[in-house]
N, C-alpha and C positions, 0 to 999 in steps of 0.2 A: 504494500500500500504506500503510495505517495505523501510525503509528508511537506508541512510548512512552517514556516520562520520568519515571523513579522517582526521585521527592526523599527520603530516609530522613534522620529529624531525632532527636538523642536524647527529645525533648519536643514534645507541640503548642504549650505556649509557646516553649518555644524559636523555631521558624520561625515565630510571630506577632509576637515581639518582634523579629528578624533578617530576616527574607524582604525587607524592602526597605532596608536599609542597605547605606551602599557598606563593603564587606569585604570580605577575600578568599574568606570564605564563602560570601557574595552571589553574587562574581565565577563560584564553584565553578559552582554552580546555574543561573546564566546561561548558561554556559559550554556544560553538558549540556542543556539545554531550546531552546539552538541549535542545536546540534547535533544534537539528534533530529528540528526542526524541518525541516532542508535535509534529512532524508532520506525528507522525505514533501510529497506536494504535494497530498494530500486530507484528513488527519487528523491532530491530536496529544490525545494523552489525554498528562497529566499527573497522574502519582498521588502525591500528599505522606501519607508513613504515616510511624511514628513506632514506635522501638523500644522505649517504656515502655510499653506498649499492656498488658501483663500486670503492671507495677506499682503502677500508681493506676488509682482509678476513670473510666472512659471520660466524659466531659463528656456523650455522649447515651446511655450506656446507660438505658433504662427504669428507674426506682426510685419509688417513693413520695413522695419529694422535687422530680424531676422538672417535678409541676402544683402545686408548693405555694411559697408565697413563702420566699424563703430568709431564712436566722436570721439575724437581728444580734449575736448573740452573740458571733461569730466568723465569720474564712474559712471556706467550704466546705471539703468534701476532695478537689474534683475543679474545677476550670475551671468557670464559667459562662457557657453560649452568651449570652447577654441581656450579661452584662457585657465579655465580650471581643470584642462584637460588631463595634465599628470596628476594632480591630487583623483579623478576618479581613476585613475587608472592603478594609481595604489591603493584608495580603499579596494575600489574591485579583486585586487590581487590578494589582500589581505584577507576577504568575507568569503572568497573561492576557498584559498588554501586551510582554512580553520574547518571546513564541511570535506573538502577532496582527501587529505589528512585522513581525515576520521574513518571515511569508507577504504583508503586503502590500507591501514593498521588491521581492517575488521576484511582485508583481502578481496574488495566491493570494487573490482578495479571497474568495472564495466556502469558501477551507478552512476546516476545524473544526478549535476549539482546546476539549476539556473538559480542567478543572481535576477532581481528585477527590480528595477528604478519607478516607484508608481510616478514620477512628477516624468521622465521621461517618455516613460508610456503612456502619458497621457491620459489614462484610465484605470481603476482600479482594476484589482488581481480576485477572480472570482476563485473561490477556495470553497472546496467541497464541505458540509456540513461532518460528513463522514470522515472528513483524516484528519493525521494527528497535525494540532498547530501548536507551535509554541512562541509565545509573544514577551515582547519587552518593551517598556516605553523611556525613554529618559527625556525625561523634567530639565529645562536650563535654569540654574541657579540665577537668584538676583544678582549677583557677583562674573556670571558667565565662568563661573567655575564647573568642570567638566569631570572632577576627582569625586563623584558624590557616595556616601559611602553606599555597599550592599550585605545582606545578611548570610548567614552561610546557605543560602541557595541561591544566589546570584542576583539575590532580588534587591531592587533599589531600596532605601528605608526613607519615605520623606519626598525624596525629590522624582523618585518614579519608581513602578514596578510594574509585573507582569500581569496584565492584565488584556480585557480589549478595548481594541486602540481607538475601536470607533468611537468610543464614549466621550475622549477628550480633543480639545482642539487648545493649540497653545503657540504661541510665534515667540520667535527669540531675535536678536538686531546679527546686523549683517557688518561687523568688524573688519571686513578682509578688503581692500582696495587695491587692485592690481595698475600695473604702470601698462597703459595701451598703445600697441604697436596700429596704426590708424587704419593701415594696409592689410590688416588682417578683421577676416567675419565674424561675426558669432558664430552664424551657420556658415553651411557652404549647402547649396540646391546638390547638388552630383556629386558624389564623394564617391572613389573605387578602390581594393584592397583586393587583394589575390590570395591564393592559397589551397592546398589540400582539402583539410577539412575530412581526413579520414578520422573517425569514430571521434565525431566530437567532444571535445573537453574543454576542461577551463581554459585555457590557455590560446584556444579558438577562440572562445564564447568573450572572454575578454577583449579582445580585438575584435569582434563583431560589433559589441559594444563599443567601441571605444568610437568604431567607424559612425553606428547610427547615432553615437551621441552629440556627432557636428552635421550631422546630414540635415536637412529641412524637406527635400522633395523627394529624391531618389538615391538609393544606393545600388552599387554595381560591383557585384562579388562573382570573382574569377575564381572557380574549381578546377583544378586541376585536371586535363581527360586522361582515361585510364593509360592513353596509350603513353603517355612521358613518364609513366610512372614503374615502368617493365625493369628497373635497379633497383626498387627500393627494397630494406629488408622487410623478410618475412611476407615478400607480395601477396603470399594465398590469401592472407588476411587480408588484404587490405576491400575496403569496401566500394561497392561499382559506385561509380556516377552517380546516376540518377538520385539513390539515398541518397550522397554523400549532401546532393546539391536541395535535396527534401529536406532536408538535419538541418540545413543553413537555414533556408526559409521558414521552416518552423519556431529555430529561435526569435529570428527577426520577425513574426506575424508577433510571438510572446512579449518582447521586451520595447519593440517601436513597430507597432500595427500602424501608424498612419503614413509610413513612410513606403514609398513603392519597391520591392526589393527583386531588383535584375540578377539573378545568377546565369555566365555562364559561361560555357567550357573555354578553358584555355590549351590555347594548341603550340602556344610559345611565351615567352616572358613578359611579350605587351599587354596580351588582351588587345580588348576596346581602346584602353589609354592610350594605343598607338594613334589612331583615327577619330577616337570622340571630341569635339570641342568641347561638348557641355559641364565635360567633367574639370572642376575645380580643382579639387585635391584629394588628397590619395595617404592611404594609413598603410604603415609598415611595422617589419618589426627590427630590432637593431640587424639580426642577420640578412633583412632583405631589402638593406637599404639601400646599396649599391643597384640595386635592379630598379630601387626607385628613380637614383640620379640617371641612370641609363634611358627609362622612362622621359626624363625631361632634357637630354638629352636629342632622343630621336624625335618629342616634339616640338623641339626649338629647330630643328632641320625642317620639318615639314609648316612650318610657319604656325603652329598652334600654342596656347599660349602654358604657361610655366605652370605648374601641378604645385599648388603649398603642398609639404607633404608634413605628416607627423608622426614621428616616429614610437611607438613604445618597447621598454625593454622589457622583453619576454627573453632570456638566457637560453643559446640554445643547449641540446641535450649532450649533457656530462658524459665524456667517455670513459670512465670508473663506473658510471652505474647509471645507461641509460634510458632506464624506467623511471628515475624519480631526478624531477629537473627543477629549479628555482620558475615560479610563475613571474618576478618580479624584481626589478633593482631596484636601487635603491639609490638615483645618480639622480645630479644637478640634471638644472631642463638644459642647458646646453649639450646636453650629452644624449637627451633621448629623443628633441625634436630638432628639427630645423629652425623653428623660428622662434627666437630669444626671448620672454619673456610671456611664452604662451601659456606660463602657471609660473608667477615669479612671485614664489611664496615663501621667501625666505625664513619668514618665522617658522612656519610648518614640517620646515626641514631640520631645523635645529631643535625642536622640538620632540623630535623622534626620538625615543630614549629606548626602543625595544631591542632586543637581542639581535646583533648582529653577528655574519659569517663570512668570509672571503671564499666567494666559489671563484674558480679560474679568474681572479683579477678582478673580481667584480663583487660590491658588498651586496647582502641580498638580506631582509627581513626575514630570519628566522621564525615559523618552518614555512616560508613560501615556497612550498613544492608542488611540483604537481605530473600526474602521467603523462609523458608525449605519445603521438602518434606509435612513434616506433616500437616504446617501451609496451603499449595497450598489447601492440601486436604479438612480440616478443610474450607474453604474459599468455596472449589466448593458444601459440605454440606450444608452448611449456604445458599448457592445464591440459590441451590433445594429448601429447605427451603422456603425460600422468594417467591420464585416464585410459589409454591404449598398454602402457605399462600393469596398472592396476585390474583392466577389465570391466572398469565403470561403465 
């Protein structure tokens, strides 16, 4: 049975600034996203909605401003997806790895973990009466203190607890002012991203994310076709097409439905990006960024115009042990985007007091792990394996 996990925050900044500090806030949220975890061994949907939703303007509603470069004059009046884009892409990584974690210690390599933004999604997350949920609210202190204590069930004492979320509504103020590059959107209309996408996992689902969180019209997702994929290891497993490119669209109908979502087959490294004008910009990961500048690149020869791209760090897979990979770095924004300033949140980063680890040169928030592609595969060999050994 499918289970769920309702994170209720008084603000979307709030759990981008907090989602991975060690707090007892943090501890709150961990606490409940484990817990709903053990009680499912095929699913977790994690919903983060947020009780200002009727006080300030929603970061993706539709508006006028939305395709148009934001003003220098001043802060916006609402969050911008383009600028607070690393901070979601490290809570993301952090609310993935505490749920991906748990099922693979309980050997659940094959479970489903979605993350879901209701303010992104525009819509609430309809949850079945029948499964299990587990819920948490946290309360902002008069102070904007975020340390509030919990009791030994992880429950808030005073400033919030586990309870349902629908019953409370509450706003908290907006502290964070970013320094604005003028040339850059909120959204972007056409945003495109490439990639496999064999047996989806976090580490997709993040980068899908990541993609439809600057999108406003259309996103264009390149699957890889079966036949560039005749190297890879473990190929018996690898999964055809059609699913792989069903798997995409389905997270994308779940977490950003109003957005129109294009999958389709890549027969070499462009894609579409070779010949679409439409498309703006384009999300990578630190390994597939050189394919991005390549990308712009060949459309500066052909007279189209220059792709923002944004980079996030997804660490690729460890060759010591690669089934379990870092979801996340944990690096200055100069280091995971292109464009300077597109989360220059420097408090946010000095702030980070959590456990840290040097994977191959690279610091990474302890335990941001997660299964790759190759590693799932590797795993469902090994269990044929056993079970052909065995007689299972």
């Amino acid at each position: 049975m499918a289970a769920y996990c309702v994170l209720t925050y008084p603000t979307l900044e709030h759990w981008l600034t907090t989602a991975h500090l060690d707090s007892n806030e943090a501890r709150a949220s961990e606490s409940a996203i484990l817990r709903a975890a053990e009680s499912t061994s095929t699913r977790l949907t994690i919903v983060v909605q947020t009780t200002d939703r009727d006080a300030r303007p929603n970061p993706w509603d539709p508006s006028p401003s939305s395709s148009s470069s934001s003003s220098s004059s001043g802060p916006p009046s609402s969050p911008s997806p383009t600028r607070f884009f690393l901070r979601l892409e490290r809570a993301l990584a952090h609310v993935y790895s505490i749920a991906t974690d748990s099922f693979a210690q309980r050997d659940l390599v094959l479970a489903q973990v979605d993350v879901v933004l209701e303010q992104l999604r525009r819509q609430p997350v309809c949850i079945p009466s029948s499964s299990a949920t587990m819920t948490v609210i946290h309360w902002q202190a008069k102070d904007d203190s975020v340390d509030t204590p919990v009791n030994e069930n992880g429950e808030h004492k005073g400033k919030g607890k586990e309870t349902n979320p629908a019953n409370h509504t509450h706003s908290g103020a907006d502290h964070h002012h970013h320094h604005h590059d003028p040339h850059m959107k909120s959204l972007y209309p056409v945003v495109a991203l490439g990639g496999t996408f064999d047996h989806l996992h976090s580490g997709h689902k993040i980068l899908l994310t990541m993609a439809a969180s600057i999108t406003s019209r259309k996103l264009i997702v390149g699957v890889t076709d079966d036949a560039l994929l005749k190297t890879k290891k473990f190929r018996e497993w690898l999964e055809p097409l059609p699913l792989r490119i069903r798997n995409v669209e389905n997270f994308i109908a779940l977490i950003r439905p109003e957005i129109e979502c294009a999958c389709v087959p890549l027969q070499d490294v462009y894609g579409p990006t070779a010949t679409d004008p439409e498309i703006e910009a384009l999300v990578v990961s630190d390994e597939t960024r050189a394919g991005g500048q390549a990308i712009n690149t060949l459309r500066a020869s052909r007279s189209l115009s220059i792709l923002r791209i944004f980079c996030i760090a997804l660490v690729a897979e460890s060759s010591n042990n690669p089934s379990r990979v870092p979801s996340s770095t944990n690096l200055p924004a100069e280091a995971c985007t292109t464009t300077k300033g597109d989360d220059d949140d420097n408090e946010a980063e000095e702030e980070d007091e959590g456990e840290e680890e040097e994977v191959e040169g690279k610091v990474v928030v302890s335990p941001a792990t997660k299964m790759g592609s190759t590693g799932i595969r590797e795993w469902l060999s090994k269990r044929r394996q056993e079970e052909q050994r065995t007689g299972a």
